[in-house]
Every structure is written in structure tokens, then in C-alpha cells.
SELO-478350 format. One record per residue (C-alpha): residue number from 1; x negated, y, z. Coordinates in Angstrom, 2 decimals. Layout:
<nodes>
NUM,X,Y,Z
...
</nodes>
This chain:
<nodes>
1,0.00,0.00,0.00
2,-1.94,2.89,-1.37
3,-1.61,6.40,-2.97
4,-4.05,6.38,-6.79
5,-5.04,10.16,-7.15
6,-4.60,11.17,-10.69
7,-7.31,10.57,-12.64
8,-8.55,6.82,-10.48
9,-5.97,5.03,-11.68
10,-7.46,3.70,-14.57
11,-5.03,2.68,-17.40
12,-2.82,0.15,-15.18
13,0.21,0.52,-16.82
14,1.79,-1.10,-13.67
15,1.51,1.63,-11.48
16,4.04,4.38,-10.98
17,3.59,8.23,-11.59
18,4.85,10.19,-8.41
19,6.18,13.12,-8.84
20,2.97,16.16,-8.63
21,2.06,17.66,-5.17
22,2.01,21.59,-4.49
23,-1.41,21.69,-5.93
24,0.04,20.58,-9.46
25,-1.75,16.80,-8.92
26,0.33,13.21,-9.29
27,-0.66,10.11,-7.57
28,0.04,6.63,-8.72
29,1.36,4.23,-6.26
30,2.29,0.17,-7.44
31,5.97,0.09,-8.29
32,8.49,-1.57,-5.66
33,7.41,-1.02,-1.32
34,7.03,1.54,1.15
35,4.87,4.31,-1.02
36,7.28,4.04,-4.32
37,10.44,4.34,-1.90
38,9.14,7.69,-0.16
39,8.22,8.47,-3.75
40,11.88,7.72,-4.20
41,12.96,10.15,-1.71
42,10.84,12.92,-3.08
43,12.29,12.93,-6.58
44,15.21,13.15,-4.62
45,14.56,15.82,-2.66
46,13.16,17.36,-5.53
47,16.53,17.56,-7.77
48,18.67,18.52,-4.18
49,16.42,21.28,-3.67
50,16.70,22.49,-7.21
51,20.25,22.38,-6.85
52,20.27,24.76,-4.01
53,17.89,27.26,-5.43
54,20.56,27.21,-8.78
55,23.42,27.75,-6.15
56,21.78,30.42,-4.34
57,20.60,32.01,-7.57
58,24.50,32.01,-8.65
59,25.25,33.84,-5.43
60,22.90,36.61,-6.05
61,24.29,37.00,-9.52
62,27.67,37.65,-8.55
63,26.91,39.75,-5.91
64,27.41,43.90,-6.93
65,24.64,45.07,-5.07
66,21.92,42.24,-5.67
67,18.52,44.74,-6.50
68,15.88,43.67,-9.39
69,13.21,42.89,-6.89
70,15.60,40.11,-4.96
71,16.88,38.38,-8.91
72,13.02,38.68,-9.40
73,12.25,36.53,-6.42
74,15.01,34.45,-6.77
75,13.89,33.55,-10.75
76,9.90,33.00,-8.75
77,11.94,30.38,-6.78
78,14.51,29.14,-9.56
79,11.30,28.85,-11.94
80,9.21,26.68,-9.11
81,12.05,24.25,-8.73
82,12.78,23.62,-12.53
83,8.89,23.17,-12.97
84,9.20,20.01,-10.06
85,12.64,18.77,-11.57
86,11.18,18.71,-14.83
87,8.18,16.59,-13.41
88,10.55,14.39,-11.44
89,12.27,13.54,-15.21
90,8.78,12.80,-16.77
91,8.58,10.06,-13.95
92,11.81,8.56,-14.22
93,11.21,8.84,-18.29
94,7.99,6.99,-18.00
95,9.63,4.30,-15.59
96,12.42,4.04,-18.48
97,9.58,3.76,-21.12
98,7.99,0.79,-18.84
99,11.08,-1.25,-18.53
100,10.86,-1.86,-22.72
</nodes>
């Protein structure tokens, strides 16, 4: 049970792309256990977060009085979050792209 950093994993096509840390950098963990299921919970938490940050986003946007310098922020945010959920689909595409 062991986290690959990027780049030491060799060309194992067996092992499973996790979803990149705040530093931009995936590990590789082996498919099925412990690691993959937090790994599992991460993409999750991943696509709930991004949800929020579109919610909260939609808030602002209806609100009269919402100032550039708060929609500016909230697009920093918005543009983080669609970054990780994009990674997070890149995984799961991969996984698909195994399975053939």
C-alpha cells in the first residue's frame, strides 16, 4: 500500500492516476485497497467542492450590489475548482480507457 510520485511510476499501466495535489503533482497508487479508496474520496470531494464554489458564484451573480473585486475573487476560486474537476475527469477517463 503505497503512494508512486509522478514521474517513479514507470510505465505500469496497472496503477491508478490520483487526482494532482495543491502543488499541481499526481501520484499513482495500485488500483483496488485503502490508497485508491481515499483516492476515491478525493475525486469526490473534488466535484462537491466544485459544486459549491458554482453555487456560491450564482449567489454573487444575482446579488445587486456584488462589487468587481468580490466576482473577481469568486472567478480566482470558480477557476481553481474547474482546474481540479477537470483533473478528477482525466482520472476517471484513464480508468475508463484501462477497462478496454
Amino acid at each position: 500500500m503505497s503512494i508512486i510520485p509522478e514521474g517513479q511510476h514507470g510505465e505500469a499501466k496497472s496503477l491508478r492516476r490520483m487526482p494532482a495535489d495543491a502543488a499541481g503533482k499526481a501520484g499513482f497508487c495500485q488500483p483496488g485497497g485503502v490508497i485508491s479508496s481515499m483516492a476515491d474520496g478525493m475525486e469526490e470531494a473534488i466535484l462537491e467542492a466544485t459544486m459549491e464554489d458554482l453555487r456560491k458564484v450564482k449567489e454573487l451573480l444575482d446579488q445587486s450590489g456584488t462589487t468587481k473585486h468580490e466576482l473577481t475573487m469568486a472567478l480566482g476560486f470558480l477557476y481553481q475548482s474547474a482546474k481540479a474537476a477537470v483533473d478528477v475527469a482525466g482520472c476517471r477517463g484513464e480508468r475508463l480507457d484501462s477497462m478496454e
